[in-house]
Structure formats: structure tokens, C-alpha cells
C-alpha positions as CSV (number, residue, x, y, z in Angstrom):
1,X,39.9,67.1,99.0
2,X,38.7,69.7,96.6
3,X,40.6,72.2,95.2
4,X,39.7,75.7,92.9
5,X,42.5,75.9,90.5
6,X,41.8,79.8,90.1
7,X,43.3,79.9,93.4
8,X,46.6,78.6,93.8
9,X,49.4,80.6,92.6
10,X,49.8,80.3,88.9
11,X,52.0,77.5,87.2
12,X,51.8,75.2,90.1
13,X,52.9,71.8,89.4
14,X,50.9,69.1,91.5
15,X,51.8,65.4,91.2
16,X,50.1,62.0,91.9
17,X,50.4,58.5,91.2
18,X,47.4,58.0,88.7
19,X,45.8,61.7,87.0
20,X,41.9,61.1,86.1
21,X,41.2,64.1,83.4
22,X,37.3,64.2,83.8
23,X,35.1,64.7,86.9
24,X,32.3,62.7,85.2
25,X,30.8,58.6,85.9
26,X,33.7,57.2,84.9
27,X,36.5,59.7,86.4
28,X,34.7,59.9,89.9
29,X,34.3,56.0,90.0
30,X,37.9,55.4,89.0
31,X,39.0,57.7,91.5
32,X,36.5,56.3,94.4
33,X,38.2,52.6,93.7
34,X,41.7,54.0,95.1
35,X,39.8,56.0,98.1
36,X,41.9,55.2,101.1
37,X,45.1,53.6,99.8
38,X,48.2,54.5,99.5
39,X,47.8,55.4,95.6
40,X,47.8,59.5,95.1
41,X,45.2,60.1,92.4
42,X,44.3,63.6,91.2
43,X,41.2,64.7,89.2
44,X,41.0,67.0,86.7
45,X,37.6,68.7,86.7
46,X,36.9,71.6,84.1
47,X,33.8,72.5,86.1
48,X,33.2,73.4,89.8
49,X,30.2,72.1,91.8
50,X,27.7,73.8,89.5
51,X,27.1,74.7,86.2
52,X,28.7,77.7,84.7
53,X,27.3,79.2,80.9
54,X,31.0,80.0,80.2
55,X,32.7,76.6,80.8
56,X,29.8,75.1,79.4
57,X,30.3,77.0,76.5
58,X,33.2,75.2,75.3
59,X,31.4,72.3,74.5
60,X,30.2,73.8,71.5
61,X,31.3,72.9,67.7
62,X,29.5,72.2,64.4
63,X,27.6,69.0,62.7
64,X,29.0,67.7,59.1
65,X,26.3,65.2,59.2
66,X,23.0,64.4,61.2
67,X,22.6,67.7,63.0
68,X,23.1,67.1,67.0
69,X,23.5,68.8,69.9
70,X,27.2,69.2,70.8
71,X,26.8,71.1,73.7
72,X,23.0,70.2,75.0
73,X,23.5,66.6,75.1
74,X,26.3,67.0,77.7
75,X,27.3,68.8,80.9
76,X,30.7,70.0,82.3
77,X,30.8,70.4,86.2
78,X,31.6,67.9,88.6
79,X,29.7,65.0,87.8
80,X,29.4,65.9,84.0
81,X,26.6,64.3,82.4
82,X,25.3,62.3,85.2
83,X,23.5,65.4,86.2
84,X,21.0,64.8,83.7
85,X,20.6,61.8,82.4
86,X,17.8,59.5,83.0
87,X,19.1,56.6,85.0
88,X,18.1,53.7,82.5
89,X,20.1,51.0,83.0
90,X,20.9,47.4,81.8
91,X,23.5,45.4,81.1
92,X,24.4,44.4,77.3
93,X,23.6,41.3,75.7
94,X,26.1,38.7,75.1
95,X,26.1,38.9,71.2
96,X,26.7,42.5,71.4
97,X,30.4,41.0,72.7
98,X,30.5,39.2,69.7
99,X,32.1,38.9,65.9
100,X,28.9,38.6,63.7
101,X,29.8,38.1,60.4
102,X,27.0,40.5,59.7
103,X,28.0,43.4,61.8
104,X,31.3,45.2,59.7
105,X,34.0,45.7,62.8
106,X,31.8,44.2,65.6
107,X,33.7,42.2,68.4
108,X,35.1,42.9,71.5
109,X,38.3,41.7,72.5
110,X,36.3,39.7,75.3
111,X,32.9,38.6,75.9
112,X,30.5,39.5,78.4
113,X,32.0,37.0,80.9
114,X,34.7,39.3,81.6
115,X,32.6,42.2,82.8
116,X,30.0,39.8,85.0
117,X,32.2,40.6,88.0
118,X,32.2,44.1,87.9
119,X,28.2,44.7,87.3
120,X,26.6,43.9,90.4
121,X,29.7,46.5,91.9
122,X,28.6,49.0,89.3
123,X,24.7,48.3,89.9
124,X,25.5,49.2,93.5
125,X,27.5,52.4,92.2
126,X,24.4,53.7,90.1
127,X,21.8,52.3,92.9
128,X,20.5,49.6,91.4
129,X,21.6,46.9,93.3
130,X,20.5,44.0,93.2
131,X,20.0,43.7,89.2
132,X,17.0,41.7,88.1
133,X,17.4,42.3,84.3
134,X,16.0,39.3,83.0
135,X,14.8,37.5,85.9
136,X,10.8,37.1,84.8
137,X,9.4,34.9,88.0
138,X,11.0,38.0,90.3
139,X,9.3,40.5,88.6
140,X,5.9,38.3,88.1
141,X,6.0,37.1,92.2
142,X,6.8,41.1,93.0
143,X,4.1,43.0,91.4
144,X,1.1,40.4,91.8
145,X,0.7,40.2,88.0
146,X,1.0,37.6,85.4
147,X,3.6,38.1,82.7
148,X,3.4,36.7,79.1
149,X,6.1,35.7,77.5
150,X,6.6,36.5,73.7
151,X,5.2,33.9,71.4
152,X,6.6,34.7,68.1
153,X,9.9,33.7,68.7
154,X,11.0,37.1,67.9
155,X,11.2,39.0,71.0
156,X,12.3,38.4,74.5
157,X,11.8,40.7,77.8
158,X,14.4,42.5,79.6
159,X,13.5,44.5,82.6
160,X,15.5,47.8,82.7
161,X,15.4,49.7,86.3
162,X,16.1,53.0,87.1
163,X,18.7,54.6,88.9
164,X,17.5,57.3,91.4
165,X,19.2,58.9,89.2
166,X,22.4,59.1,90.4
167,X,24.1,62.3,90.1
168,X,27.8,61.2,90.7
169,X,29.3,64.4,91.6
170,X,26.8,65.3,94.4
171,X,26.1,61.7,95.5
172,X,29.8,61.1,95.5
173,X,31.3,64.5,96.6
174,X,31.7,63.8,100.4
175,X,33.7,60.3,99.2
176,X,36.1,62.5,97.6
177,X,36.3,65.3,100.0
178,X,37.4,62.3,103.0
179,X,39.3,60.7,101.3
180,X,42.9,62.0,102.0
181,X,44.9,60.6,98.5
182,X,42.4,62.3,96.5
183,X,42.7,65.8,95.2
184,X,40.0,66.8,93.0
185,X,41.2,70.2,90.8
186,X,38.5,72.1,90.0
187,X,37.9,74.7,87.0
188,X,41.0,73.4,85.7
189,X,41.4,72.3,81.6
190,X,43.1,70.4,80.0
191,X,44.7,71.7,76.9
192,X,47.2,69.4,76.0
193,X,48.4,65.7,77.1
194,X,52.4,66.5,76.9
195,X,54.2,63.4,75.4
196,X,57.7,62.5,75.4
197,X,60.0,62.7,72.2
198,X,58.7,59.5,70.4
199,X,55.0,60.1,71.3
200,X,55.2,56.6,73.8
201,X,54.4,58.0,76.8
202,X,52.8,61.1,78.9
203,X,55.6,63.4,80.5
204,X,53.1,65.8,81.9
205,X,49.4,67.6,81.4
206,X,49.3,71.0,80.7
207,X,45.7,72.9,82.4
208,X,44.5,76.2,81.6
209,X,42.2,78.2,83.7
210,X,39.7,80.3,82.1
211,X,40.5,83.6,83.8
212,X,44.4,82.8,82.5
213,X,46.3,80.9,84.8
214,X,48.6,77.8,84.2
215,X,49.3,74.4,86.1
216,X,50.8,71.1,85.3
217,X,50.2,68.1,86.3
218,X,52.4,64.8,86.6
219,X,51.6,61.4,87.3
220,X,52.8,57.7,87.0
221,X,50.0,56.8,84.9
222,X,47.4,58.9,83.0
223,X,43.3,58.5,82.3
224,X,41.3,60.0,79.8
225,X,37.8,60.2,81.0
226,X,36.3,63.1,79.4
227,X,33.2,61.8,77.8
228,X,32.2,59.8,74.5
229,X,32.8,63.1,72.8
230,X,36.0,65.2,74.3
231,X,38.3,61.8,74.8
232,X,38.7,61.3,70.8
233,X,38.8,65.6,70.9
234,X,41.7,66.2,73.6
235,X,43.9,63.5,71.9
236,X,43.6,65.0,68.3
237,X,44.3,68.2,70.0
238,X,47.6,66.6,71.9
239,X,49.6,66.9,68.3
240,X,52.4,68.8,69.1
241,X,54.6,65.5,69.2
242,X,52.2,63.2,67.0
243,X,51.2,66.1,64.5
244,X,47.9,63.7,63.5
245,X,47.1,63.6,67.9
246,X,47.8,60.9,70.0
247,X,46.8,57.1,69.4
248,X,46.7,58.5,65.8
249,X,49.2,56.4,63.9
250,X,46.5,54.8,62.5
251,X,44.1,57.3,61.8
252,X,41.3,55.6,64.2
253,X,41.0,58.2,66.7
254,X,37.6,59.9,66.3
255,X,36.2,57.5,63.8
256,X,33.4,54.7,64.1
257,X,31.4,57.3,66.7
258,X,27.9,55.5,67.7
259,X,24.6,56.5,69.2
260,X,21.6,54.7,70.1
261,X,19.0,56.2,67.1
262,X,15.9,57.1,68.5
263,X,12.6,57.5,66.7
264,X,9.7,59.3,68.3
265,X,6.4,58.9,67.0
266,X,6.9,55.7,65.0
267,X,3.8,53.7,65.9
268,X,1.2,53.4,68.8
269,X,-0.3,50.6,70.4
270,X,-4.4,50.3,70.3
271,X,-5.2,48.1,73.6
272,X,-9.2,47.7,74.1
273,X,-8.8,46.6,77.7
274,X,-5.7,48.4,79.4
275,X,-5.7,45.4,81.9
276,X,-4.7,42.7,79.1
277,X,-1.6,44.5,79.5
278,X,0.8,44.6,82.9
279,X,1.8,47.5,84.6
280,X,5.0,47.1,84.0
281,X,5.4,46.6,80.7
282,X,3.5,49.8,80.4
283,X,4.8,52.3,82.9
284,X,7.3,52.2,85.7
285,X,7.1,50.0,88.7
286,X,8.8,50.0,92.2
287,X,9.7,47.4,93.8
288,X,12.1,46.8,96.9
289,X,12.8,50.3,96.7
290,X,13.6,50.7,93.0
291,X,11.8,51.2,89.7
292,X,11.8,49.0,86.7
293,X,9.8,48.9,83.1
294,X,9.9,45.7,80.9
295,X,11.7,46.1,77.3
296,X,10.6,44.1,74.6
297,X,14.3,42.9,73.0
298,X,15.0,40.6,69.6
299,X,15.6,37.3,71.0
300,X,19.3,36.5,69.6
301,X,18.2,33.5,67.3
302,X,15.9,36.2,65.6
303,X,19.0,38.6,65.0
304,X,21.1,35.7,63.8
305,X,18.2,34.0,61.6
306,X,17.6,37.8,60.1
307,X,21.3,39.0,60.6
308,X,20.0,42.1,62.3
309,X,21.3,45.0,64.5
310,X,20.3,44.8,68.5
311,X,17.2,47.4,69.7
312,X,15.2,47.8,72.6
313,X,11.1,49.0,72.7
314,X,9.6,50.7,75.5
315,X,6.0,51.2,75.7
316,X,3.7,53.9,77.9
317,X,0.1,55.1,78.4
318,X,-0.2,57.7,75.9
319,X,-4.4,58.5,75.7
320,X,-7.8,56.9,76.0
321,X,-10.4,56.3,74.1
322,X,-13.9,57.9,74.7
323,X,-17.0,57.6,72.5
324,X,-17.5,60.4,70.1
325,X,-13.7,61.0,69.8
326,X,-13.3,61.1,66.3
327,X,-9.8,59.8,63.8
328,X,-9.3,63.6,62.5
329,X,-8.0,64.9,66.0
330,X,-4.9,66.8,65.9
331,X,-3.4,64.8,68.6
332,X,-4.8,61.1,68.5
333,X,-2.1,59.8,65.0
334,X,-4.5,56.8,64.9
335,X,-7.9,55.6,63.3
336,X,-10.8,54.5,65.1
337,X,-11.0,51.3,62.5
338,X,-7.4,50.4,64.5
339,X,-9.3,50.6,67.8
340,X,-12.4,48.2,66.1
341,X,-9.8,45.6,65.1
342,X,-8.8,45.5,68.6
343,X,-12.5,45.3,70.3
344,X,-12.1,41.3,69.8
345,X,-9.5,41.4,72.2
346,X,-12.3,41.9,75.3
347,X,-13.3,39.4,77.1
348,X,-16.8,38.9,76.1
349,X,-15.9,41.1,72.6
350,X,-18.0,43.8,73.3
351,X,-17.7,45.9,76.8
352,X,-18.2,47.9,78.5
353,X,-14.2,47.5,79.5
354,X,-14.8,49.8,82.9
355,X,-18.3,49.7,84.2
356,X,-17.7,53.1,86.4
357,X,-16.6,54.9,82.7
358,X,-19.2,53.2,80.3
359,X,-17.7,56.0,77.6
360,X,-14.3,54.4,77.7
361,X,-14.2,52.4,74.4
362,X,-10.0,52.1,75.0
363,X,-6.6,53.2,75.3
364,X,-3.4,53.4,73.3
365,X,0.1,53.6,73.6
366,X,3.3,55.3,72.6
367,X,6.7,53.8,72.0
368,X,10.0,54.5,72.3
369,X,12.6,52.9,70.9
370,X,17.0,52.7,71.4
371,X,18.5,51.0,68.3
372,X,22.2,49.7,67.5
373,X,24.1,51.3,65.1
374,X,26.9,49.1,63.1
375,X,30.1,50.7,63.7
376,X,31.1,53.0,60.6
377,X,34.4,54.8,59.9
378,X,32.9,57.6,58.3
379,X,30.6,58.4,61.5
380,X,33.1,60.0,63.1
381,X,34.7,63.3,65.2
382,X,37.2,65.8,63.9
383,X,38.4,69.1,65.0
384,X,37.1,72.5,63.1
385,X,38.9,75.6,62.5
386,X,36.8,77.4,64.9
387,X,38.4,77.8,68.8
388,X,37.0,78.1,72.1
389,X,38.0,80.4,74.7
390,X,41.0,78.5,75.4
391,X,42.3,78.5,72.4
392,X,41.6,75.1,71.8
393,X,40.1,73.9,67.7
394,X,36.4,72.8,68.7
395,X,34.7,69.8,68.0
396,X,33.4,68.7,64.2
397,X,30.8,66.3,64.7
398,X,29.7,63.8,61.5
399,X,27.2,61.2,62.6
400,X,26.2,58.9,60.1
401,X,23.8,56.4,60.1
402,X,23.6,53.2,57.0
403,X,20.8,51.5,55.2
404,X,21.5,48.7,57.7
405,X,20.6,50.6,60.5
406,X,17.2,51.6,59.5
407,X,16.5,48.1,57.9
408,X,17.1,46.6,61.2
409,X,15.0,49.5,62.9
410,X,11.9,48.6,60.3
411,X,12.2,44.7,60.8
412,X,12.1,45.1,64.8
413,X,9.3,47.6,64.5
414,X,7.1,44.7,62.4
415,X,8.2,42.1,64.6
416,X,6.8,44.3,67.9
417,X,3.7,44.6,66.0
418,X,3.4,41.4,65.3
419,X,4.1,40.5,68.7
420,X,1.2,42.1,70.5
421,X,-0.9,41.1,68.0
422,X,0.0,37.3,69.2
423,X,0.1,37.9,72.5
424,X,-3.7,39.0,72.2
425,X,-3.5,42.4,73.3
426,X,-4.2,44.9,70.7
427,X,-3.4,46.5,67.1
428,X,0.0,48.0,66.2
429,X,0.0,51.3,63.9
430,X,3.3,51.8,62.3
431,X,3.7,55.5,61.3
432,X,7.4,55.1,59.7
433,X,6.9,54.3,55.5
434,X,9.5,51.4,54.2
435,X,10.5,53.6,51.5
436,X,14.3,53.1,51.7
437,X,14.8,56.2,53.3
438,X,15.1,57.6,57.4
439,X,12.4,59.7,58.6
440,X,13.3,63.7,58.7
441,X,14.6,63.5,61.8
442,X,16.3,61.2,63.9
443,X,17.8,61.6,67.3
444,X,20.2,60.4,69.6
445,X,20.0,59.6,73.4
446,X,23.1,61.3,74.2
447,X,24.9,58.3,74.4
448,X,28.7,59.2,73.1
449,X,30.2,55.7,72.1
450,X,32.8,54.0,70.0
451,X,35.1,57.0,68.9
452,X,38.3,55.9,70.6
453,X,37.2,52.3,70.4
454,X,38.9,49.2,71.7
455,X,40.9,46.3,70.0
456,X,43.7,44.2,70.2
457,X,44.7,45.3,66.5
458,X,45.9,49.1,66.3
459,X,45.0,49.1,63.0
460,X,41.5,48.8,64.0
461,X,41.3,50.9,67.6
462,X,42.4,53.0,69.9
463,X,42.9,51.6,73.3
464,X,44.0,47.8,73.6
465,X,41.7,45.0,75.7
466,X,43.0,47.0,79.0
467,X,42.1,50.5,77.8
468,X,45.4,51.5,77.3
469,X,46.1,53.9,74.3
470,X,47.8,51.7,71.3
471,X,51.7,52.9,71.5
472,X,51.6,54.4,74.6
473,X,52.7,52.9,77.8
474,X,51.0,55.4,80.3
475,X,48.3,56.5,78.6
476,X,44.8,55.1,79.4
477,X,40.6,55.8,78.2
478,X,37.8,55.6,80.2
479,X,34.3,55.6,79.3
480,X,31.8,54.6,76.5
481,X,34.2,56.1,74.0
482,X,36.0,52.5,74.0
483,X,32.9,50.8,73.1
484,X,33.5,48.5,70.0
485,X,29.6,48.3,69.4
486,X,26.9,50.0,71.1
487,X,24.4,47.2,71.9
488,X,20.7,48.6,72.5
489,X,21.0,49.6,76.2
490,X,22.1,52.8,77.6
491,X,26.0,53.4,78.3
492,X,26.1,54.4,82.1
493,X,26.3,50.9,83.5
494,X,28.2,49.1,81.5
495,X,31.1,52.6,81.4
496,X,31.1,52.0,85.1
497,X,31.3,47.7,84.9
498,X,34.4,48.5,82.6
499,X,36.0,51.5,85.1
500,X,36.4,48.7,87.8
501,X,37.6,46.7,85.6
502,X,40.3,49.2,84.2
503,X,40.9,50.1,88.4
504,X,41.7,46.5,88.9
505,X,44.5,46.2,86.3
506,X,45.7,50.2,87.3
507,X,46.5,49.0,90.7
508,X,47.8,45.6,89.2
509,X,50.3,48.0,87.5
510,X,51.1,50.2,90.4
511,X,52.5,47.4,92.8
């Protein structure tokens, strides 16, 4: 059931079994796991069932390094920031579960083998299901088309589908509102996780309203599931026991904060004949009632031959080619001597490619790209001076990217070229100089990783191989802020593979 914490009478204590602080992915899946039991689990929401400039508002907080959106990249109503993301999904690679030698702090405390179980439940969760990520004769027998394979040894293809997308809170709402051992608290903030003497485990969580009024909640176990970006916040804020925050002893929370860099405009793709190219490695196809578009990814002997960081290319239509267009246009970054080089690629070398549009000389492409970032302690999140409505210090953002990460980013971007020149499709302009230095501006995908990140060592993470805060015997994070390493795919369905797994030992603990 839902209920408006501006409503009950003020400093009402509620209690439950397991208390989920975040109404987002990974909250509302945890929660959905114990529907029906005989487990009480109350949600902590700071939003209501829409979106509300005020609560939204304390998102905000300021950039020490790459400037980034604090409070555009996320939402805070139910649901959080599944209300607007874009429903790519795939799974990780295996060798982003691994120690590589050339990847500072990479490794997971367990490889991909661990998570397998809980994928096809998460694909099913996102509405996905079932995954066909690398399965080429599917997609090949499906759309009617043939599929090349890479040639140069240097890629592979991954096929990444589309959620509808799922937006969990309204998709899900009706799951919480039947289910009778769920309470969902809404417009309710956290503003402190209240530990006991030593710091070792949660007594209680203290909320806040935002027109004043106080609650408390108390639970057997506790989960943090707030988002890449508020999880390392609220336990630096949650010092008045451990004055450096909780899971702090080591000075880890907040540090090693990841995103997938993105690069727009980096290099086109001059095709001659549009058909030389499948659909779906161009655009988005549906099949069986769901969308997919192929991924060109670094086959791993490439990344451990070059010792390289993981990425993922996307390519769509971006323009044709008519005669008369000339190089100079404004919006057309490429030269007609490109489009000559690729004019072999016809079938009889010449053309006309498209009898019914003898002006069409040919097409090109744009590309889009989702890199890995090596995991850096100095990328990390801090609390300013500044405070939000509640009181609270806001976030201090200071995203840092190396000379490794945009080495990797310039050696994949050669190999794709390199690729579809093999493959016999067309010419590859790169638009990014090797000059030792990143482009003006690089973004992120809102994709909030790493910055309560898990290992077995607390000198080296937050949360242990269960997600359980170092120190703490209650304590617990959700999310893609436990990350290790980012891979190259998008969070989402991997958060939600690792919530089932993290509900599975919770109810483990609770018999």
C-alpha cells in the first residue's frame, strides 16, 4: 500500500522487517521479490507518483571536475530515474568480472557465472525477455538478412534490445499497492541512517518531510538504494556516530565514481550502397515483440593483446548523399573524396545504387559510442558546504577521466574503422585528433557507478561480495553504486541481475 508521509501525524514511528530507502529500479525490485510473504518491507520514497520542481530540487550540488548534470541526469519520484532513461540493455562481458593486470582496481569478488541466474529474471523485470545478446543465427533467421561477422579479429557483435522502456514506478505501482507486506512511504527523506554506539549497525532511519514533519523508521535489516549518486551522499551525511559517514573507516566511500564517456560527433560512416549494410546494425529492429540494434564490441583477445578498456559502437542513418551536394555544407562533417573512396564498394563500381532516385550517389552514418572508464580514486563524490532545503550538505561532484581512458577510446575508434573498411562496406571519417588530449567536451550517459563499490577487502570498498556495508551487520547497498568496473553496457540490467541476487541472500538471513 502507499502511503503520503505529509499525512500521518508527525513523529510516527513505522517498523518492518527489511526498510528499502529509494523508490527507484533497484528499491522497487527488491521490494517486489518479498511481495506476498510473510517479510514486512517498507519503502522510503522522497517523491510521490509524479515529479515535483521542489523535491527535485535537492538533487542539486556543484562539479570540482568534468562539469555534469547533478540534478538533470536523475529523477526523484517513484520510480526515480527509470522514468527517463532509454531502455538499452545488455548484459556485461565476462572480463569486465575480471582482475586484468592492466585495469588499476578491476575485479569483482565473482565472475559473471554468479549473476547468469538472475538475468533472464531481470530481462523479464525490464521486458526483455527472452535475451538474445549474442545469439547471431537468431537475429540473422529473424529479420531475413544476412549478417557479417567482423574480420579483423578486433571486434565482435552484441545485439542490445530495448526495454519498452520500463518505467518501474508506473509499471510496477499496482504490484505494490496489492501487496499487503508492503508499505511504500511517500514524500518521505531520509536525512540520516541512525547507528548504534560503535557505528556496527542501524538502530533506526530518521525522515524529514519537506513541509516539516518527522518519522522514524525501524527495521531488522536496512537497504540503501538511492541511486549511483545519493548512496555514497546519505552515508557521508550519516556522521554523527562515524564523524567521516558510514562505511568510512577507510575513506572509500564516494571514491572511484564511473560513467560510461560518451563522444558525439567523433566520426561518420560513408556507405555507397545503404543495402551492403543490415538493418539492424543500422537502426532499430523488432522482432517477437521487442526491438534490438547490433553493437560492434572489442572481441576480448583484442583487449588483452592491446591491454585496453571495454566500449561499445552504435551506428544510425544520419543523411544521404545527392549530386550537387557539395563538402562545405554546414551540416554534412564529411568530404565528398570520403564518399569517392567508397564508390568501389557498388556492385558494378559505378551506380546508379537506387534506379527510382538516380540523384542518390550515397548515405552516411553517425556513431555513438559508451566507453569503460578504469576505476580512479580521485573520480569521486564529496559533500559541499552548500545545503538543501532539508538541511542536508549537497552533493560535490569530481569526475575524472585518465590518459587511459581516451587511449582506449582512440584505439577502438581505429579499429571500427578499420573494420567496415574490411567488411567492404564503406569509408570511416574520424573527427577526434590523437593529440594526447580529450575533446572539449565529454559526456556521460547518466549512468552513476562504482562510488560505494564492492570488495572483499575494506581497504579497497564499501560493501562486501553480498552488498553488505564493510563493518556493519545490518546495513546493505543496492544499485550500480557497487559496481567494481563499469563494463561498456548500460547499468539497468545488470543493478536489477544483482537486486535478486542481494533478495536471495536477504531472505536467506531472515529465516
Amino acid at each position: 500500500m502507499f502511503t503520503d508521509a505529509r499525512t500521518i501525524p508527525d513523529h510516527t514511528r513505522l517498523d518492518a522487517d527489511i526498510a528499502v530507502i529509494g523508490g527507484g529500479p533497484a528499491g522497487i525490485t527488491l521490494a517486489r521479490s518479498f511481495a506476498g510473504s510473510g517479510t514486512s518491507v517498507c519503502v522510503i520514497e522522497s517523491g510521490g507518483h509524479e515529479a515535483d520542481a521542489d523535491t527535485q530540487a535537492l538533487y542539486e550540488g556543484s562539479n570540482a571536475g568534468i562539469e555534469y548534470p547533478l540534478a538533470g541526469s536523475r529523477l526523484r519520484f517513484l520510480g526515480g530515474s527509470s522514468n527517463h532513461w532509454g531502455g538499452y540493455c545488455r548484459p556485461l562481458d565476462p572480463i569486465d568480472f575480471e582482475q586484468r593486470d592492466w585495469v588499476p582496481f578491476s575485479g569483482w569478488p565473482f565472475g559473471i557465472e554468479e549473476l547468469l541466474p538472475y538475468y533472464e529474471p531481470a530481462n523479464r523485470i525490464v521486458e526483455i525477455a527472452p535475451g538474445r545478446f549474442e545469439d547471431m543465427a537468431y537475429w540473422q533467421q529473424h529479420t531475413g538478412e544476412s549478417l557479417p561477422q567482423p574480420v579483423t579479429g578486433r571486434m565482435q557483435m552484441r545485439f542490445v534490445h530495448f526495454s519498452p522502456p520500463t518505467h518501474f514506478g508506473s509499471r510496477y505501482r499496482e504490484d505494490l499497492d496489492r501487496a499487503a507486506n508492503i508499505q511504500v512511504l511517500l514524500n518521505a527523506n531520509v536525512v540520516n541512517i541512525a547507528a548504534t554506539e560503535q557505528g556496527r549497525s542501524v538502530r533506526q532511519l530518521e525522515l524529514r518531510t519537506l513541509d516539516g514533519r518527522a518519522h522514524t523508521v525501524r527495521a531488522r535489516i536496512y537497504v540503501l538504494a538511492t541511486g549511483g549518486l545519493e548512496n555514497p551522499r546519505m552515508l557521508l551525511l550519516s556522521n554523527d556516530v562515524v564523524p567521516a559517514g558510514l562505511g568510512n573507516h577507510n575513506d572509500m566511500v564516494g571514491r572511484f565514481f564511473m560513467e560510461h564517456p560518451h563522444l558525439s560527433g567523433f566520426g561518420e560512416i560513408v556507405l555507397a550502397d545503404l543495402k551492403r549494410l543490415p538493418a539492424i546494425y543500422r537502426e532499430r529492429v523488432r522482432v517477437e515483440g521487442r526491438n534490438a540494434n547490433a553493437a560492434f564490441n572489442p572481441s576480448d583477445a583484442f583487449l588483452r593483446e592491446r591491454r585496453l578498456l571495454n566500449a561499445t559502437f552504435m551506428a544510425g542513418l544520419a543523411g544521404n548523399y545527392h549530386r550537387g551536394m557539395t563538402s562545405d555544407w554546414d551540416h554534412v562533417p564529411l568530404h565528398m573524396d570520403m564518399l569517392n573512396a567508397a564508390r568501389p564498394f557498388l556492385a558494378d563500381g559505378e551506380g546508379p545504387i537506387d534506379t527510382q532516385n538516380p540523384e542518390l550517389i550515397g548515405h552516411w552514418l553517425g556513431l555513438g559510442c559508451a566507453c569503460e572508464q578504469v576505476p580512479n580514486p580521485d573520480s569521486r563524490v564529496t559533500l559541499s558546504e552548500e545545503r538543501d532545503a532539508l538541511g542536508l550538505r549537497r552533493i560535490r561532484l569530481d569526475w575524472r577521466l585518465t590518459e587511459q581512458d581516451r587511449r582506449s577510446l582512440v584505439e577502438h575508434m581505429r579499429s571500427l574503422a578499420m573494420e567496415f573498411g574490411a567488411l567492404g562496406i564503406g569509408r570511416m571519417l574520424l573527427n577526434v585528433e590523437d593529440d594526447g588530449l580529450w575533446p572539449e567536451k565529454v559526456s556521460g550517459g547518466s549512468h552513476h557507478m562504482g562510488a560505494t563499490r564492492m570488495h572483499d577487502d575494506p581497504k579497497q570498498g564499501v560493501v562486501d561480495r553480498n552488498s553488505r556495508v564493510h563493518g556493519m551487520d545490518n546495513l546493505f547497498v543496492a544499485g550500480s553504486s557497487v559496481f567494481p568496473t563499469s563494463g561498456a553496457a548500460n547499468p539497468t540490467l545488470t543493478l536489477v541481475a544483482l537486486t535478486l541476487r542481494l533478495a536471495e541472500h536477504l531472505k536467506g538471513r531472515l529465516q
